[in-house]
TIRO-2110 file (N, C-alpha, C; in Angstrom, 1 decimal):
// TIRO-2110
0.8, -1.2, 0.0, N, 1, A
0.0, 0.0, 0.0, CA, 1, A
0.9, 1.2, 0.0, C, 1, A
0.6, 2.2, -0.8, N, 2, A
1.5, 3.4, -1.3, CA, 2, A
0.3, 4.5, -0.2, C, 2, A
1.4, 5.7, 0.1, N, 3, A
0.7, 6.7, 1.1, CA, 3, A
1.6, 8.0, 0.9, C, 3, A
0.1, 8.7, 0.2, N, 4, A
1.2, 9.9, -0.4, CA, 4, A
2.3, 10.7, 0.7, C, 4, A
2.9, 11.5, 0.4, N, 5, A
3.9, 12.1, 0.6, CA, 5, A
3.7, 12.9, 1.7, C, 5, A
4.7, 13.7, 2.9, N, 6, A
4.2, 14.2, 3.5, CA, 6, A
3.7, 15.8, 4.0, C, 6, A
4.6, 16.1, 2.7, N, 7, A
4.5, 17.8, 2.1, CA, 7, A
3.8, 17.4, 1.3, C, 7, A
1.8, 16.4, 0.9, N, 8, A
1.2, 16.9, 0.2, CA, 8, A
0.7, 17.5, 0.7, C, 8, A
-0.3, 18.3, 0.5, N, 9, A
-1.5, 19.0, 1.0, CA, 9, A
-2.7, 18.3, 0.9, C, 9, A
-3.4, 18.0, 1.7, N, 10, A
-5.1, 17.6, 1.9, CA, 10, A
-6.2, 18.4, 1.5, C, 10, A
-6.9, 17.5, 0.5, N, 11, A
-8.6, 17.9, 0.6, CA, 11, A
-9.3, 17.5, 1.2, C, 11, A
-10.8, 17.7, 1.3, N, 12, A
-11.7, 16.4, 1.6, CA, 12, A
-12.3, 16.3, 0.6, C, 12, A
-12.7, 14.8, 0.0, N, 13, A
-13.6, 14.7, -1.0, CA, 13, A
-14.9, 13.5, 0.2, C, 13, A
-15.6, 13.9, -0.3, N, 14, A
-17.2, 13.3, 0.5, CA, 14, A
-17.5, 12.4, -0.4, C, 14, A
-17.8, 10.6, -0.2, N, 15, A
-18.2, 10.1, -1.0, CA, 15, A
-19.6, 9.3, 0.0, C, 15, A
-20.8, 9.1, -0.9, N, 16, A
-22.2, 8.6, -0.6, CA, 16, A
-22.0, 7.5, -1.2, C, 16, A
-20.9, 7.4, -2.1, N, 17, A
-21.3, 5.9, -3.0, CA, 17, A
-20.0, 4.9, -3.7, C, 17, A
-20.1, 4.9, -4.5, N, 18, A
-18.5, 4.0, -4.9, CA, 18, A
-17.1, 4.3, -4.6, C, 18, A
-17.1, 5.5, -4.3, N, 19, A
-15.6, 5.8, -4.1, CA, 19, A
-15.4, 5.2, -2.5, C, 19, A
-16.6, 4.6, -1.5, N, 20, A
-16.1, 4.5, -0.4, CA, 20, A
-15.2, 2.8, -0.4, C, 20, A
-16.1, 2.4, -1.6, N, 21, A
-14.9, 1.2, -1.9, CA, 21, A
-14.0, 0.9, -1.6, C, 21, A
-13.6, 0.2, -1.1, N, 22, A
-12.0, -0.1, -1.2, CA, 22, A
-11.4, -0.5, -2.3, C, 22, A
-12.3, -1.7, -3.2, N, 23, A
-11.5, -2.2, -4.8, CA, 23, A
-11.4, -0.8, -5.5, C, 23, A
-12.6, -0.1, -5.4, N, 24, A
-12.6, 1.2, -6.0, CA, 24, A
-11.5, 2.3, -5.6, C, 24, A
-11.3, 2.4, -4.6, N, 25, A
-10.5, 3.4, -3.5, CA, 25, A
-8.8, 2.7, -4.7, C, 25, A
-8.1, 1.2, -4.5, N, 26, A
-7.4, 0.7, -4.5, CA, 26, A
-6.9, 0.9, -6.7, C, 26, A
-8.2, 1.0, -7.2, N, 27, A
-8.0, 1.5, -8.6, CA, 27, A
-7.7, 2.5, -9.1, C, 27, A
-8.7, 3.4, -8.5, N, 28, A
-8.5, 5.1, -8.8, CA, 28, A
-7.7, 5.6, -8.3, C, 28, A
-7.1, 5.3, -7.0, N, 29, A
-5.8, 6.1, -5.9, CA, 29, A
-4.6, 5.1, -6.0, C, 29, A
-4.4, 4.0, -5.9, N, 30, A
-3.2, 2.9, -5.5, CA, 30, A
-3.5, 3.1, -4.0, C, 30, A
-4.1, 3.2, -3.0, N, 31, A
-4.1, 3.3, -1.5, CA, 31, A
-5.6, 3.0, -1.5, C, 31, A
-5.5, 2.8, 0.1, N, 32, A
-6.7, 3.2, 0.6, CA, 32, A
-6.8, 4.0, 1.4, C, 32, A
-8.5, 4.9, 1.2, N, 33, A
-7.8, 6.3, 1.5, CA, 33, A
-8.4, 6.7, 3.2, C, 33, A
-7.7, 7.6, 3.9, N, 34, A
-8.3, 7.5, 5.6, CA, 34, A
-9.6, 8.5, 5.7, C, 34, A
-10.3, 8.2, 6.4, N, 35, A
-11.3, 9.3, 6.4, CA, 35, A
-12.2, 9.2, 7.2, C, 35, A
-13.3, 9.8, 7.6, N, 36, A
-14.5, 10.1, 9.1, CA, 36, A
-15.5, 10.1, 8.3, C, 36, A
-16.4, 9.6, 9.1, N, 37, A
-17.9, 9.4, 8.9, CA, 37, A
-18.2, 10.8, 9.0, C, 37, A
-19.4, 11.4, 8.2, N, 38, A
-20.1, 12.8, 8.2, CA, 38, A
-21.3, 13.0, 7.7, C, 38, A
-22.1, 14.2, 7.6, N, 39, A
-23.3, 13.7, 6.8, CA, 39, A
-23.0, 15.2, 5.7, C, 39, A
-23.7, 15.4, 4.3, N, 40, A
-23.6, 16.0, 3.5, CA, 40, A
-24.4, 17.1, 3.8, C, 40, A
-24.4, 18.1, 4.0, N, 41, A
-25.7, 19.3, 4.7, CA, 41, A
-26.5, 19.9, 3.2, C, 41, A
-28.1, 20.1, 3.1, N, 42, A
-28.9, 20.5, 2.6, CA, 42, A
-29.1, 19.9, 1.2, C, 42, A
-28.6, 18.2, 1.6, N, 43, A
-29.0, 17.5, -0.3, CA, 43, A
-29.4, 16.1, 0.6, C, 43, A
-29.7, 15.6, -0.4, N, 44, A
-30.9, 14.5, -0.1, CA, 44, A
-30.3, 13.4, -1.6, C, 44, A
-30.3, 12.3, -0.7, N, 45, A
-29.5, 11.0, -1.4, CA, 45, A
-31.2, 11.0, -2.4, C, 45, A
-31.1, 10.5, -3.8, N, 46, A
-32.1, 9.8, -4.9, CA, 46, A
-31.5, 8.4, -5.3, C, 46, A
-32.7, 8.0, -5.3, N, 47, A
-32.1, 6.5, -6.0, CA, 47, A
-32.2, 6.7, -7.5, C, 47, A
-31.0, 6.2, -7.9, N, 48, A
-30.7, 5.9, -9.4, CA, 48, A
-31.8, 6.1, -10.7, C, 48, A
-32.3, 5.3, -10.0, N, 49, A
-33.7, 5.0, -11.5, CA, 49, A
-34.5, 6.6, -11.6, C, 49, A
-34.7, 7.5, -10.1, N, 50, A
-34.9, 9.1, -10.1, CA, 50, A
-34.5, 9.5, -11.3, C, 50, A
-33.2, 9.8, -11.2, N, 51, A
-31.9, 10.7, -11.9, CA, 51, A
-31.9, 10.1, -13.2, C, 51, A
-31.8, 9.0, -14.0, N, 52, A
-31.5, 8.4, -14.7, CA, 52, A
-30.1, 7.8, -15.4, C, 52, A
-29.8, 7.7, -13.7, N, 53, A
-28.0, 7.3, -13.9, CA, 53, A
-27.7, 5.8, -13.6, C, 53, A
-27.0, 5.1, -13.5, N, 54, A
-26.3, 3.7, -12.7, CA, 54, A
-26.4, 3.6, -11.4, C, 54, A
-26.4, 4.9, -10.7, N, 55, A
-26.5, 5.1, -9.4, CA, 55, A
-26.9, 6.1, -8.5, C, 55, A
-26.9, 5.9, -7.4, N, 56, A
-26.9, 7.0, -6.6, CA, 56, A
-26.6, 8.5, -6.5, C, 56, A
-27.6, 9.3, -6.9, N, 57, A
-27.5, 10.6, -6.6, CA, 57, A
-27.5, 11.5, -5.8, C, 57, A
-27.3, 13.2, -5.6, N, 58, A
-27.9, 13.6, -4.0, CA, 58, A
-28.0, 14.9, -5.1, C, 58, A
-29.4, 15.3, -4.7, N, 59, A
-30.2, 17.1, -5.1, CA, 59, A
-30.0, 17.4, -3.8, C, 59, A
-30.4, 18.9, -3.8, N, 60, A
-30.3, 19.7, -3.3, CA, 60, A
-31.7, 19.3, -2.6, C, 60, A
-31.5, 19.9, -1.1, N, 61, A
-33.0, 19.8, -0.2, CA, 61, A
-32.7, 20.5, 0.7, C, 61, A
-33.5, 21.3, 1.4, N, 62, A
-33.2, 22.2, 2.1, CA, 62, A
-33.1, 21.1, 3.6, C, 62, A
-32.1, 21.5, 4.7, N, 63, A
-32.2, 20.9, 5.9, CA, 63, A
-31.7, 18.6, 5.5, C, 63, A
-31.8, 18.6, 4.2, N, 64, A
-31.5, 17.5, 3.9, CA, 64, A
-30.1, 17.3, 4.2, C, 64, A
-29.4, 15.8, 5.0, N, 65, A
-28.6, 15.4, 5.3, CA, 65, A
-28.4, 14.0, 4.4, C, 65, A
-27.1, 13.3, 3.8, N, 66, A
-26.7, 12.3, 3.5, CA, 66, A
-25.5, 11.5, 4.3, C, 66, A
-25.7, 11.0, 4.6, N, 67, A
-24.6, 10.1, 5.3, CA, 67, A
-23.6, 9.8, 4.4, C, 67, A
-22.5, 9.6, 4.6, N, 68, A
-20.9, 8.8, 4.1, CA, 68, A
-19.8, 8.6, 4.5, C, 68, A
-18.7, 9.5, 4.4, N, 69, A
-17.5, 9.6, 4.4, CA, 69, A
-16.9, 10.5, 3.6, C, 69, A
-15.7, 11.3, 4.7, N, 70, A
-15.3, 12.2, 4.3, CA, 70, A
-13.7, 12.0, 4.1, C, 70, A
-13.5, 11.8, 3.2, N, 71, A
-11.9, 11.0, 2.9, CA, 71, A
-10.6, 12.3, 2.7, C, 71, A
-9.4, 12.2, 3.0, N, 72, A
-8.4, 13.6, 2.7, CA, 72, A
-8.0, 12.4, 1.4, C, 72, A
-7.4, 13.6, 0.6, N, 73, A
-7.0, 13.2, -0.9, CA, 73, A
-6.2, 14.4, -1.1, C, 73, A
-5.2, 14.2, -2.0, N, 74, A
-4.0, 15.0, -2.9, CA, 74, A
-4.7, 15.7, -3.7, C, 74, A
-4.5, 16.8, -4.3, N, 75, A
-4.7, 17.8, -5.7, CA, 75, A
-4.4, 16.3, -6.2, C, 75, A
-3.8, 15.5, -6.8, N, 76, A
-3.5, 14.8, -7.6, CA, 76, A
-4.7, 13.4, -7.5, C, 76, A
-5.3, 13.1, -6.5, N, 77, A
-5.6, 12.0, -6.0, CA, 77, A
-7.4, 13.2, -6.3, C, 77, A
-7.6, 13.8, -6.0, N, 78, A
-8.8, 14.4, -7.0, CA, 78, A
-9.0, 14.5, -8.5, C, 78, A
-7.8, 14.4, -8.8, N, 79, A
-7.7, 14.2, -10.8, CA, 79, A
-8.0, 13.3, -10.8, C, 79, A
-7.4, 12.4, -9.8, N, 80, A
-7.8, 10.8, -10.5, CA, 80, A
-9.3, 10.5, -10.4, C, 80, A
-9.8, 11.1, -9.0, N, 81, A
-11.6, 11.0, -8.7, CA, 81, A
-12.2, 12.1, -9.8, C, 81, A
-11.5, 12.7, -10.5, N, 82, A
-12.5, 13.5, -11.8, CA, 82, A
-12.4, 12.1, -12.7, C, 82, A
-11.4, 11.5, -12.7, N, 83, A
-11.4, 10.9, -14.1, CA, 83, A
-12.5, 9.9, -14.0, C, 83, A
-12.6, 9.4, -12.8, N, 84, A
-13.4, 8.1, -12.4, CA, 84, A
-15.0, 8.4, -12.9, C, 84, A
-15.6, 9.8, -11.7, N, 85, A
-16.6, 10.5, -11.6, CA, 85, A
-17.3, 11.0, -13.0, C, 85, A
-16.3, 11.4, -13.6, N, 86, A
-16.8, 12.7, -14.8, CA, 86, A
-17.3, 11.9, -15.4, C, 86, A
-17.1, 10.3, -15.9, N, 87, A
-17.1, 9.4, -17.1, CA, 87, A
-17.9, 8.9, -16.8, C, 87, A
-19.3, 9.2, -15.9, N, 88, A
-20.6, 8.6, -15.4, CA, 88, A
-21.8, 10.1, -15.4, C, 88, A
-20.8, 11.5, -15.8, N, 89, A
-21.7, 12.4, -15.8, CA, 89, A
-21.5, 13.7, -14.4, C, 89, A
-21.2, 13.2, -13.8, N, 90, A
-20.8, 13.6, -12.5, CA, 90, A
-19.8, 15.1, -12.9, C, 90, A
-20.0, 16.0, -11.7, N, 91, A
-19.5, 17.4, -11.6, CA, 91, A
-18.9, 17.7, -10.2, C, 91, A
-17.4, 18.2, -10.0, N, 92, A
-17.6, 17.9, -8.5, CA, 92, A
-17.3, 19.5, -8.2, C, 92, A
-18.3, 19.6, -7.0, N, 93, A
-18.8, 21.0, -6.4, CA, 93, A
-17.7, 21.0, -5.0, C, 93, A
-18.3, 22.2, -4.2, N, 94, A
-17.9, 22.2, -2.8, CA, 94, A
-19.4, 22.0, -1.9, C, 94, A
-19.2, 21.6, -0.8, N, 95, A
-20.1, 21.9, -0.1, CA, 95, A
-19.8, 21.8, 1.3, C, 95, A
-21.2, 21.6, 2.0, N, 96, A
-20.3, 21.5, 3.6, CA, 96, A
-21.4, 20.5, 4.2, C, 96, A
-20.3, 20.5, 5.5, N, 97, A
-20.3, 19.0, 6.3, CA, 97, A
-21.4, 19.1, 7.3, C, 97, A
-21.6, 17.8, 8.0, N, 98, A
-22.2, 18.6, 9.6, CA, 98, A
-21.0, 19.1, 10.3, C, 98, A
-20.0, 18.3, 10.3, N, 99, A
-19.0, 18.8, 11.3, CA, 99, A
-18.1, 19.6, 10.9, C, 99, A
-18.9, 20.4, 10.0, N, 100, A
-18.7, 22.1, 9.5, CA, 100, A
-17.0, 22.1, 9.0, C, 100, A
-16.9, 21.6, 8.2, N, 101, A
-15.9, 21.4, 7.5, CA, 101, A
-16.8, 21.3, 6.1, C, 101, A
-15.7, 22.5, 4.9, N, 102, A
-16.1, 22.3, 3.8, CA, 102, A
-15.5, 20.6, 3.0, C, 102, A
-16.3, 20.4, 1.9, N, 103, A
-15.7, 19.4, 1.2, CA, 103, A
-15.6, 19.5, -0.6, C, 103, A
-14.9, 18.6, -1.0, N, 104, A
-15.7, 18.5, -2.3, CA, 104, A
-16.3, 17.5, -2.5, C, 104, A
-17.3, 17.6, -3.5, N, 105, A
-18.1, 16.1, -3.5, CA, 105, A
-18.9, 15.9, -5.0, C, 105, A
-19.4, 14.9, -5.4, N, 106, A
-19.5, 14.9, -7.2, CA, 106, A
-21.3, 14.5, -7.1, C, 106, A
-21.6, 15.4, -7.9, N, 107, A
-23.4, 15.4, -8.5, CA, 107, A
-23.5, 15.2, -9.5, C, 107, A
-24.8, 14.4, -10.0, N, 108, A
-24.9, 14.5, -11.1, CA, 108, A
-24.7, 15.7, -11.8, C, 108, A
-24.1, 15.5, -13.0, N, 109, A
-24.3, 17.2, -13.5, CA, 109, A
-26.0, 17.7, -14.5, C, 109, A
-26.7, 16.8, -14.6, N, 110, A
-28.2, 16.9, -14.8, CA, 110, A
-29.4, 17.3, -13.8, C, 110, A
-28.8, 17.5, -12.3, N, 111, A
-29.3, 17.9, -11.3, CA, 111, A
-29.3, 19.5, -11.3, C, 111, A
-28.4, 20.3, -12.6, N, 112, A
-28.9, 21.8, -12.6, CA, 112, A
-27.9, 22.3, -11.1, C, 112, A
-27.3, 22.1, -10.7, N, 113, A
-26.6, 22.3, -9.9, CA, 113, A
-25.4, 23.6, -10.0, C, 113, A
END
């Protein structure tokens, strides 16, 4: 297991869905990646067949919370989660946490977002 460097700098990317993977985590990064449980503040998880994607989406809802995980990742270790994300439609935004930390995190990009 590879573990980036120690002069990188940290994000947070918020994942609700595949990226909490590990096969997935282990494809897209070479690691697996450390991170806390959180909930997503004012969007609301849709199921798939909603949206008209493969998977799991989150709109916007006022007071709406999602549950997942809040992972640190590299500037570089986010290029690789655009590559993954974008190629399903996905846009990745900022938003924020309960435990009031900003993040970034990927929506559909047909949610008008």
């Amino acid at each position: 297991m590879t573990t980036p460097a120690a002069a990188d700098r940290f994000a947070l990317l918020f994942s609700y869905g595949t990226l909490r993977r590990t096969d997935v985590q282990q494809a897209t990064f070479g690691r697996l990646l450390v991170g806390s449980r959180d909930e997503l503040l004012d969007y609301q998880l849709v199921p798939a067949s909603t949206v008209g994607s493969p998977h799991a989406n989150v709109m916007p809802a006022a007071a709406g919370r999602v549950p997942g995980m809040a992972f640190e990742v590299t500037e570089a270790e986010l290029v690789a989660a655009d590559g993954y994300e974008r190629r399903d439609g996905y846009v990745r935004i900022t938003a924020s946490l309960a435990s009031g930390r900003s993040t970034w995190v990927y929506v559909d990009a047909r949610n008008g977002d």
